[in-house]
C-alpha positions as CSV (number, residue, x, y, z in Angstrom):
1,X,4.8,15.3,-23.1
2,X,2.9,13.6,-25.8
3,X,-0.2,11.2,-24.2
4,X,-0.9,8.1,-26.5
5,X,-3.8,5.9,-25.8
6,X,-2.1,2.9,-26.9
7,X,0.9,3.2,-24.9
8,X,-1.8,3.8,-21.7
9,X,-3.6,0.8,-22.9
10,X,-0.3,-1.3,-23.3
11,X,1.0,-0.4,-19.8
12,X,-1.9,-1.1,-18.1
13,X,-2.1,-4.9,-19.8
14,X,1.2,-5.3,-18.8
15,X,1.1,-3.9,-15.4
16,X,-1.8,-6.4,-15.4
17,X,0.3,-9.5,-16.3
18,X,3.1,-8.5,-13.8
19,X,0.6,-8.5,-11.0
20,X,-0.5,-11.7,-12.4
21,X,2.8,-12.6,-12.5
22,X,3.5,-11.3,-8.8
23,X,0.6,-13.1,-7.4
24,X,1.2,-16.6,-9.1
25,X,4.7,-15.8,-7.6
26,X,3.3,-15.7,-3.8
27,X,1.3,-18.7,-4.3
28,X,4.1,-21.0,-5.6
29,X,6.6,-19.4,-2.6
30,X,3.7,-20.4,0.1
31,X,3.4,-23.8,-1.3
32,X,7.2,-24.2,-1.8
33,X,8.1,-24.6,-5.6
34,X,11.1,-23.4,-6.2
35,X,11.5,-23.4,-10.4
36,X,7.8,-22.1,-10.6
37,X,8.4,-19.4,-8.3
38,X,11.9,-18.8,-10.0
39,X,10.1,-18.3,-13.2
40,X,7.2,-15.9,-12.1
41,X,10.2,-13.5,-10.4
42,X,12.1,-13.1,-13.9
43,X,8.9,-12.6,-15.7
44,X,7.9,-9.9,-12.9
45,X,11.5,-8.0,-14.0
46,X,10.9,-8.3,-17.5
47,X,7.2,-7.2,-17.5
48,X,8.2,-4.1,-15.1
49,X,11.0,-3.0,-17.0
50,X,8.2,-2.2,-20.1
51,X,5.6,-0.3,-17.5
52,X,8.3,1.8,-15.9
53,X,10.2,2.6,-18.6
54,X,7.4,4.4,-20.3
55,X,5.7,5.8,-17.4
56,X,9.1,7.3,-16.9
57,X,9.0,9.7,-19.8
58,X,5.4,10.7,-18.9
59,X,3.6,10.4,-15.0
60,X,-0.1,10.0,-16.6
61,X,0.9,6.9,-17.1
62,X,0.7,5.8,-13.6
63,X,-2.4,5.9,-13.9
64,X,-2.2,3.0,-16.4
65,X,0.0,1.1,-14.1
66,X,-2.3,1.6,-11.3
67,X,-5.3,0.3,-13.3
68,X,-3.4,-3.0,-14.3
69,X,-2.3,-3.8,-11.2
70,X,-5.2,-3.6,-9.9
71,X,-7.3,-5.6,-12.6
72,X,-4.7,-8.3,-12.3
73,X,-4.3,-9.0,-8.7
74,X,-8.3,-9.3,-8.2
75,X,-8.7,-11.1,-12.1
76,X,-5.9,-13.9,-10.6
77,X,-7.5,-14.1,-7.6
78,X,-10.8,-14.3,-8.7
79,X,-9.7,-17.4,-11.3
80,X,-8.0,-19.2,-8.5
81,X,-10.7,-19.2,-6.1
82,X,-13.2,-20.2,-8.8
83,X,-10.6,-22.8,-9.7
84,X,-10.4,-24.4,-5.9
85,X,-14.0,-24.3,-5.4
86,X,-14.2,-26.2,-8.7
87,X,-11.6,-28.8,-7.5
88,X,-13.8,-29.1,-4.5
89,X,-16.5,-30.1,-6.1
């Protein structure tokens, strides 16, 4: 199995953006909007389907996945509480 740096690098961002995408998805179910939480669920299919597809073919890439997920759960949680305690203020 061939190992490309730019395909590692391009699963990760996207397993980034669908935990993004996951996370934004829990907040707008918890406060109850329907269309916004509608839209965050397609986009969390459509940004998986990339990562697995090509980590498929060859298991390092896990490792990308892992990486993205978790630089985009703690980066959107990190914004958000920065963005209440600015709203706060």
């Amino acid at each position: 199995m061939e190992f490309s740096i730019v395909t590692f690098l391009l699963i990760m961002a996207a397993m980034a953006l669908a935990d993004v995408c996951w996370t934004l998805y829990f907040i707008d179910v918890e406060e109850r909007k329907a269309h916004p939480a509608a839209f965050w669920s397609a986009m969390i299919i459509l940004v998986t389907a990339f990562t697995v597809t090509n980590y498929v073919e060859n298991q390092i890439y896990i490792a990308a996945a892992f990486i993205g997920a978790y630089i985009g759960t703690f980066g959107t949680i990190t914004w958000k509480k920065k963005k209440e305690i600015k709203q706060d203020s």
